[in-house]
N, C-alpha and C positions, 0 to 999 in steps of 0.2 A: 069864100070862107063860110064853114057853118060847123056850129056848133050846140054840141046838147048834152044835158045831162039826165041821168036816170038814177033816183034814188029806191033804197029799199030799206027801211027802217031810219039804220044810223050811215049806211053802208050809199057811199055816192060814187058814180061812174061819170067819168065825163068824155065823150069823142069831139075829135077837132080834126076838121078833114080840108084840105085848101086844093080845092078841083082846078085852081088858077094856074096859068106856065108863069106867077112872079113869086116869089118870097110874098109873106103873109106878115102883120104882125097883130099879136092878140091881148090885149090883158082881158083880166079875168078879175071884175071887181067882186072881190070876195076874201074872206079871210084864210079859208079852207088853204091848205095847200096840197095841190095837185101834185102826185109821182106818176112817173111814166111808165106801163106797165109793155104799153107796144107801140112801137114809129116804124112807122114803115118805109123809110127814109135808112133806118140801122145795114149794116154790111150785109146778113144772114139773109137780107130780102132784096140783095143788089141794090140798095143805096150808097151812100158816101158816108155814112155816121156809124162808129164805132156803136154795139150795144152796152150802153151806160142806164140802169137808173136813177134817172135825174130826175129835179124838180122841171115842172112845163117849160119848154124854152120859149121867150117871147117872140121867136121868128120863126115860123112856119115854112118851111120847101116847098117849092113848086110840087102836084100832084102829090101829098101828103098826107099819112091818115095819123091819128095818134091816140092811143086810148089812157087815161088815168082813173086813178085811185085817187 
């Protein structure tokens, strides 16, 4: 698992990438709440998950990228 974020003023990005072949799982001690802007996990990129934006999900896919807002 790795994860990071990049701020620009008020404007915060955050990537969550799990290089792992198990399920991941992450919190994220913060107030902020993350939206999901891309999973690459979603159907349009031959994953299993429907494209929804959601709040971050707490388990991670094997080989997984995810970016938020």
């Amino acid at each position: 698992m790795f994860a990071y974020t990049r701020t620009d003023g008020n404007d915060t990005v955050l990537a969550v990438f799990n290089f792992s072949d198990r399920e991941a799982t992450i919190s994220i001690d913060t107030a902020k709440k993350y939206r999901v802007l891309l999973h690459t996990n979603w159907e349009e990129y031959g994953g299993t998950a429907p494209k929804v934006l959601t709040p971050l999900p707490d388990i991670i896919p094997p080989f997984t990228g995810i970016l938020c807002i």
